[in-house]
C-alpha positions as CSV (number, residue, x, y, z in Angstrom):
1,X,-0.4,14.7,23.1
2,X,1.5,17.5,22.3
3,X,2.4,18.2,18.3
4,X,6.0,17.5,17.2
5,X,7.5,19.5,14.3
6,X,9.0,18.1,11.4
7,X,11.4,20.3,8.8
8,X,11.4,19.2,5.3
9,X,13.7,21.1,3.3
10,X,14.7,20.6,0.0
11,X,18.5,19.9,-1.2
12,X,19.9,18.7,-4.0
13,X,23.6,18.9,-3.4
14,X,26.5,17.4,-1.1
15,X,28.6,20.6,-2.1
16,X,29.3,21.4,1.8
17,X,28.6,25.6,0.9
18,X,25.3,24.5,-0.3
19,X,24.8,22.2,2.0
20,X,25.4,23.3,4.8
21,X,23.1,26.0,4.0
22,X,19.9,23.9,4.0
23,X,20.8,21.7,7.0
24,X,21.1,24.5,9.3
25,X,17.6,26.2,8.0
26,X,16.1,22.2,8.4
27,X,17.3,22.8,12.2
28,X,16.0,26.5,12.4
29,X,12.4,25.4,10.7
30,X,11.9,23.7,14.4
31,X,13.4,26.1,16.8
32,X,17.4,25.8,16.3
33,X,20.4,23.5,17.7
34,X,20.1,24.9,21.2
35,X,16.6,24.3,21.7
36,X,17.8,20.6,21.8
37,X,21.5,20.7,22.8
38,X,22.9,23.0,25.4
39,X,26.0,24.7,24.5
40,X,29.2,23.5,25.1
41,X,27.8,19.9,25.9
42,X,28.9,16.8,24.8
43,X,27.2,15.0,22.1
44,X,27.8,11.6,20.0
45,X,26.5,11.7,16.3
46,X,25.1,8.2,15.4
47,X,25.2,8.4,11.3
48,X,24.4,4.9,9.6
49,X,27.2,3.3,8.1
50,X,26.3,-0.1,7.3
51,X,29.6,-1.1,5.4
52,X,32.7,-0.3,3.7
53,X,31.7,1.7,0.5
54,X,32.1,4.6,-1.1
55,X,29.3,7.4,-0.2
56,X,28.3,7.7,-3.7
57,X,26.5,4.2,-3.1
58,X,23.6,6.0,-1.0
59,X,24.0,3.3,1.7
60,X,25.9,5.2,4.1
61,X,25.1,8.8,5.5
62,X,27.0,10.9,3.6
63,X,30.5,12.7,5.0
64,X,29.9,15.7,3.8
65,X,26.0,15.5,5.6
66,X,27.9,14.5,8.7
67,X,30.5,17.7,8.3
68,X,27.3,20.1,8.0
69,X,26.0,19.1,11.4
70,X,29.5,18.9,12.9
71,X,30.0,22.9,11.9
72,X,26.5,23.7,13.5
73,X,27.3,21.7,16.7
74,X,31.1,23.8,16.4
75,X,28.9,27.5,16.3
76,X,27.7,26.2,19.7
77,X,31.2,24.8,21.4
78,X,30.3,21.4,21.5
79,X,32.6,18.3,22.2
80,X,31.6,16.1,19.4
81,X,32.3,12.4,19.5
82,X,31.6,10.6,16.1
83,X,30.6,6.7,15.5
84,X,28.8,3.7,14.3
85,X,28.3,-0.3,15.6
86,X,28.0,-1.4,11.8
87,X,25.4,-4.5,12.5
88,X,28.0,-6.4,9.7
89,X,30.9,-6.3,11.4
90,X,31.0,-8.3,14.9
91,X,33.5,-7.2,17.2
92,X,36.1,-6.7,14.9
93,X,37.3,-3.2,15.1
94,X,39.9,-3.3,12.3
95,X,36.4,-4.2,9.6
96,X,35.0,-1.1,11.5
97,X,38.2,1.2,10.9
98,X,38.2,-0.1,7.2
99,X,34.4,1.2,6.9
100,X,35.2,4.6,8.8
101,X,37.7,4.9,6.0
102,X,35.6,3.8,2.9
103,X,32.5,5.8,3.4
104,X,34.7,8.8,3.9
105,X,33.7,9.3,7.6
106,X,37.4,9.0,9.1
107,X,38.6,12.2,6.5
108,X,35.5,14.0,7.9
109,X,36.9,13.2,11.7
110,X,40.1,14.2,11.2
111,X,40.0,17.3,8.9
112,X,37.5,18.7,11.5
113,X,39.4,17.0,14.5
114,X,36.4,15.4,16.2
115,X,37.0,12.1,17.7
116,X,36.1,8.9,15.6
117,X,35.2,6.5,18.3
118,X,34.6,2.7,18.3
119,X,31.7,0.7,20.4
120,X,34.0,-1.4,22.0
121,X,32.8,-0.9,25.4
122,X,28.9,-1.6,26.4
123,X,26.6,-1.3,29.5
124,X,23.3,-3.5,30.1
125,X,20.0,-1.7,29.4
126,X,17.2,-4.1,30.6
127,X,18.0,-7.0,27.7
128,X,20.0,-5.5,25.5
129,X,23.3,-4.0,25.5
130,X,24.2,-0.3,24.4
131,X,27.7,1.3,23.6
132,X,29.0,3.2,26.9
133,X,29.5,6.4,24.9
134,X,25.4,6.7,25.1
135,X,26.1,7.6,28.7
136,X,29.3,9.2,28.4
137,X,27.9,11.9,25.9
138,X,24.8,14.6,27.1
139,X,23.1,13.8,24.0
140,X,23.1,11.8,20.7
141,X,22.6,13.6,17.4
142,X,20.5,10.5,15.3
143,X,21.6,10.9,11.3
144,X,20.0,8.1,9.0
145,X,20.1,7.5,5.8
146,X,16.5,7.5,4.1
147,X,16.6,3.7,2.8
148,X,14.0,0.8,2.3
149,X,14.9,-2.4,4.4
150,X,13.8,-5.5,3.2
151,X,13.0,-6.9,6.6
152,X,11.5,-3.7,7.9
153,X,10.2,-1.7,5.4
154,X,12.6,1.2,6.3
155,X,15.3,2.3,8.1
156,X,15.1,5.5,9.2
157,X,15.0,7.6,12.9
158,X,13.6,4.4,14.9
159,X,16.3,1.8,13.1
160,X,18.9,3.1,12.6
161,X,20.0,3.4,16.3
162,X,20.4,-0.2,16.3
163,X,23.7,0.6,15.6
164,X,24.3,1.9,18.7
165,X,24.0,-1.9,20.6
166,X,27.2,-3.1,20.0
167,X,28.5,-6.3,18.7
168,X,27.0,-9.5,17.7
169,X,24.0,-9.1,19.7
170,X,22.4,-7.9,16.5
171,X,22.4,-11.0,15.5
172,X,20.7,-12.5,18.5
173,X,17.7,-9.9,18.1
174,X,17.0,-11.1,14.6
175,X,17.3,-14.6,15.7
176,X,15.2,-14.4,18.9
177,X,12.8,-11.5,17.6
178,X,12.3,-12.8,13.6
179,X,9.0,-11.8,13.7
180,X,8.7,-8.3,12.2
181,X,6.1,-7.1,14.7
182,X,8.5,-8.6,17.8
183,X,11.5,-6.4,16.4
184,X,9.6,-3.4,15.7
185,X,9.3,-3.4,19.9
186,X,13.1,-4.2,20.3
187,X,13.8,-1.5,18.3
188,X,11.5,1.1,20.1
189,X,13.0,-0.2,23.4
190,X,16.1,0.9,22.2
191,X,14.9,4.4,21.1
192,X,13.5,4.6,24.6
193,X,16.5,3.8,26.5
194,X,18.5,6.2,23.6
195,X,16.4,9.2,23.4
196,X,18.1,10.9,20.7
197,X,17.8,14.7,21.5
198,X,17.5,15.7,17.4
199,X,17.5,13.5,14.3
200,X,18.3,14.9,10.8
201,X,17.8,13.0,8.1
202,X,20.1,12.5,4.5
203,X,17.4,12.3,2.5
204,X,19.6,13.8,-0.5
205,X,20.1,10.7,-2.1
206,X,18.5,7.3,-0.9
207,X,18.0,4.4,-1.5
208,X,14.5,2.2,-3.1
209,X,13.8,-1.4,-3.5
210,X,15.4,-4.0,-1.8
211,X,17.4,-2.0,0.3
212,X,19.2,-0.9,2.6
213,X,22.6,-2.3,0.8
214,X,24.2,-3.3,-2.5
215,X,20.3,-4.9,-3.5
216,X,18.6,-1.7,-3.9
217,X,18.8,0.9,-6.2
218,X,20.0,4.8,-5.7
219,X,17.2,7.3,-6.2
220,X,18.1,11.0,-5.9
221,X,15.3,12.4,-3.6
222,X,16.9,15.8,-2.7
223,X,15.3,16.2,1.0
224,X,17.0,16.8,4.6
225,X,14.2,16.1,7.5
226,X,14.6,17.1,11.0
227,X,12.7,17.0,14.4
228,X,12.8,15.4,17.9
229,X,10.2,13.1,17.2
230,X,12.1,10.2,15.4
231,X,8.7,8.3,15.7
232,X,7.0,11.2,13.9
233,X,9.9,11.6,10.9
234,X,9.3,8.1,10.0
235,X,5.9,8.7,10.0
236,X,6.7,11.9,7.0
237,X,8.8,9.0,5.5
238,X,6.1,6.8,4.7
239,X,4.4,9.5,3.2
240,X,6.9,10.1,1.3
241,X,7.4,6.7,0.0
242,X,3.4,6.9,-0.8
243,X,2.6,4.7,1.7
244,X,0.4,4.8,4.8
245,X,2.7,5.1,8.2
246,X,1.0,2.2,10.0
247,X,2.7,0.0,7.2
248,X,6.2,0.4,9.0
249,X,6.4,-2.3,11.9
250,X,7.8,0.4,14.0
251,X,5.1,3.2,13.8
252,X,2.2,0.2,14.3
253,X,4.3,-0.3,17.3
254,X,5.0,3.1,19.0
255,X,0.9,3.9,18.1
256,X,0.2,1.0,20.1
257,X,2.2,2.2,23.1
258,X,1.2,5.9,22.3
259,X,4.6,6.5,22.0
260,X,5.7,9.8,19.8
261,X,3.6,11.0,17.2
262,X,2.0,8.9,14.7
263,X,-1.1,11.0,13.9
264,X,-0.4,13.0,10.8
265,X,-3.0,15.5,12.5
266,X,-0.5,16.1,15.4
267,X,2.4,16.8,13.6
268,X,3.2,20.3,12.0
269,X,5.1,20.3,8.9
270,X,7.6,23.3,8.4
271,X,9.1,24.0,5.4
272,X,8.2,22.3,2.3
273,X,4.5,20.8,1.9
274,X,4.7,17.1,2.8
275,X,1.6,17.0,-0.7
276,X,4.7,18.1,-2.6
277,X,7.7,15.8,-1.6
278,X,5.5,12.6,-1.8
279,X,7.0,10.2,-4.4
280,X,4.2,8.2,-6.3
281,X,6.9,5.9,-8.0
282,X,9.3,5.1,-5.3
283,X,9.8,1.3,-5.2
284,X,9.4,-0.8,-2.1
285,X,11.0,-3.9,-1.4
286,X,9.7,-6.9,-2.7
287,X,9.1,-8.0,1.1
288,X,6.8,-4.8,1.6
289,X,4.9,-5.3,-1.0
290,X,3.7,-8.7,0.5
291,X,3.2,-7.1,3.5
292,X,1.1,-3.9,1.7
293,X,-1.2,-6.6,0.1
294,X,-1.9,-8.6,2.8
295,X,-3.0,-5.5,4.8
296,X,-5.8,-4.8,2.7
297,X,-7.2,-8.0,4.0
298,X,-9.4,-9.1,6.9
299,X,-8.0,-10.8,9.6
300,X,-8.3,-14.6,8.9
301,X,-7.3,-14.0,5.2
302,X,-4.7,-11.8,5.5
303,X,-3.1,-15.6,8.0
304,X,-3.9,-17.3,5.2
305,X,-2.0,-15.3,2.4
306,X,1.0,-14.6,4.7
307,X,1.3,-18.4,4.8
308,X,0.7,-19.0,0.9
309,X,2.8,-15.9,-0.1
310,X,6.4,-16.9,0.9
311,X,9.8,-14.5,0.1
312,X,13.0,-15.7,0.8
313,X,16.8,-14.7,-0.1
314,X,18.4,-16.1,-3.1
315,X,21.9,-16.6,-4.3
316,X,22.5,-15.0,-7.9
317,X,25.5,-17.1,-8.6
318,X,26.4,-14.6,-11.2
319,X,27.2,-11.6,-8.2
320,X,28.5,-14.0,-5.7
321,X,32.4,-13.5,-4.8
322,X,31.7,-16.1,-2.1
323,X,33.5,-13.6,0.0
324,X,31.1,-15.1,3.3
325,X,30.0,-11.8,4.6
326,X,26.2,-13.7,4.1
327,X,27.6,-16.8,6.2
328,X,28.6,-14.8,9.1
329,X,26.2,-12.3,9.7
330,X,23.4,-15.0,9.0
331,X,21.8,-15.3,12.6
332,X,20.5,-18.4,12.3
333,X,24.3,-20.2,10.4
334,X,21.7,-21.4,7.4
335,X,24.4,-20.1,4.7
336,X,27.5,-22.2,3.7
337,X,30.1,-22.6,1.1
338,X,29.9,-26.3,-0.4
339,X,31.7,-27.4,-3.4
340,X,32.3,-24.0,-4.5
341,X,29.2,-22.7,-4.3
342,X,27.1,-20.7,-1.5
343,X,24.2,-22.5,-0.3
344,X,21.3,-21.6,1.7
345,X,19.2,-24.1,3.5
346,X,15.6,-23.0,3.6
347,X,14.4,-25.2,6.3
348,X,16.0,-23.2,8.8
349,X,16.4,-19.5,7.1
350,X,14.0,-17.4,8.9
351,X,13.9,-14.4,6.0
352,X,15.1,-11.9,8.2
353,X,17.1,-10.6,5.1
354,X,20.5,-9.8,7.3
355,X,22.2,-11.7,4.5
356,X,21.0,-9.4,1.5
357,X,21.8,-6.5,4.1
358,X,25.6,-7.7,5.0
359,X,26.6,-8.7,1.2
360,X,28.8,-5.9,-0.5
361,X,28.4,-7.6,-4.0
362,X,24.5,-7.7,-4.5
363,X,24.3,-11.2,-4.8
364,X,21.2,-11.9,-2.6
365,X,18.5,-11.9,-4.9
366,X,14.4,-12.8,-4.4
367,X,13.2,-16.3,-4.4
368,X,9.0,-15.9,-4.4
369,X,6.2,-18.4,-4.0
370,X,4.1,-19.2,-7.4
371,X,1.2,-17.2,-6.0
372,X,3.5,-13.7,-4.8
373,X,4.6,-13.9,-8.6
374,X,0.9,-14.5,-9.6
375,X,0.0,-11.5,-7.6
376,X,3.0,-9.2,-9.2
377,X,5.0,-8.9,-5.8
């Protein structure tokens, strides 16, 4: 297999003079934009933006991130489309125009008159549909936000082109694929059918614990990462977090299909040394950790503490606005308002998390098992 370069470069600032600066040298560290995209092409930038909030929240790639690669793409005459299938919003397009405008996005479009577009339109790929503007563009740009993910450990190159399958069959992949290993493959199916031509990442500021929304916490991190690999820069990631790569469901996954790089020994780090940029402290979801621990088991214990070891979403009464962004995006309707209250009923809830993920008020807390809080998780 043949090695795939990852940049790591070092940035501490969304000042676009400064900024721009770094992004374009994490792009040159691997051979420059038109080693990837020809000029004067057509290319669709897939940044996350996984609800309406303000940039400074770390959830969302940030505008000015988005602006850097937009002038790079500009020094080669590319027509640049612009968009995101926020998993938390449905079909509604006017909750998708409201996030466009929150997370600063829609400024960005329109000060540097590229088009903002909306998935509203989608085309089969084997079982799963994709937004039309995947065919309609000669490439897509991938920019994720470097975040934990409760469900998934993190979303980063591989996940965050879920976004790009439009509409509420989101929700059907996390009822009909709850299993983290089964998901793992739907999202590598969909990074297949993709095949993002470059990914960059906003590692500036991120996000740690139980993310990838209003449940985690902010952590400054100051790093841009970039390659063609997306399989291989989530690999860097887990190093990063300072944990081994085969812990992410989706690296597991594309080593088992010996798809991209997963072997640190076949992938060349330019820039900064990965040694340097690993963060000893950065906190995992409380998910992951079970998931870490039962790893370092054999094979019949590790069933047997996955079993005993139970995690599940919890409503901090406090938090809650009972503004049912939880009830609709739950995929298996286990979430209801009664008598006031938001209830959740566990004989049904399959912890896939989209609950904690979708709530803009950080009011889906941990419930854990006697022995994960005897075991510190």
């Amino acid at each position: 297999m043949s090695t795939a370069e990852v940049s790591i470069v070092r940035c501490t600032t969304y000042n676009q003079e400064g900024l721009f600066v770094k992004v374009k040298q994490a792009v040159e560290l691997i051979g420059g934009l038109d080693k990837f995209i020809k000029p004067g092409s057509k290319v669709l930038l897939k940044p996350n933006l996984l609800m309406a909030i303000e940039p400074e929240a770390a959830i969302t790639t940030h505008p000015e991130f988005i602006r850097s690669v937009i002038r790079l793409l500009k020094e080669i005459n590319c027509k640049i489309h612009l968009g995101d299938g926020p998993s938390v919003f449905g079909e509604n397009s006017d909750d998708i125009l409201k996030v466009y405008e929150q997370t600063g996005i829609k400024k960005i479009a329109d000060e540097e008159k590229v088009e903002l577009v909306i998935f509203n339109k989608r085309f089969m790929h084997s079982y799963f549909p994709l937004t039309t503007w995947v065919k309609e563009c000669d490439y897509v740009i991938n920019l994720p936000k470097f975040k934990t993910h409760s469900f998934m450990l993190l979303t980063g190159a591989i996940k965050n082109l879920f976004g790009l399958v439009p509409g509420t069959f989101k929700l059907e992949c996390h009822k009909n694929y709850f299993q983290q290993e089964k998901f793992a493959g739907v999202l590598l199916d969909i990074y297949q059918a993709v095949k993002p031509a470059l990914t960059i990442v906003d590692g500036i500021s991120a996000i740690e614990g139980n993310g990838p929304a209003t449940s985690g916490k902010r952590r400054d991190l100051g790093f841009i990462l970039a390659g063609a690999d997306s399989v291989a820069i989530d690999v860097i990631m887990a190093k990063i977090m300072h944990i081994h790569p085969d812990y992410i469901f989706t690296n597991k996954e594309a080593a088992r299909r010996k798809l991209g790089n997963t072997d640190l020994n076949n992938i060349e780090i330019k820039g900064e040394k990965l040694s340097s940029c690993i963060i000893a402290d950065f906190k995992l979801p409380d998910v992951s950790l079970k998931q870490v621990l039962v790893n370092k088991f054999p094979g019949f214990v590790a069933n047997v503490l996955k079993k005993l070891i139970t995690i599940q979403p919890l409503v901090d009464s406090d938090l809650c606005r009972l503004c049912e962004a939880c009830v609709k995006n739950c995929p298996q309707k286990t979430m209801s308002v009664q008598e006031g209250k938001l209830v959740i009923d566990y004989a049904q809830c399959i912890s896939c998390f989209c609950c904690q993920e979708a709530c803009p008020h950080g009011a889906i807390a941990i419930k854990k098992s006697f022995l994960a809080k005897v075991l510190g998780i």
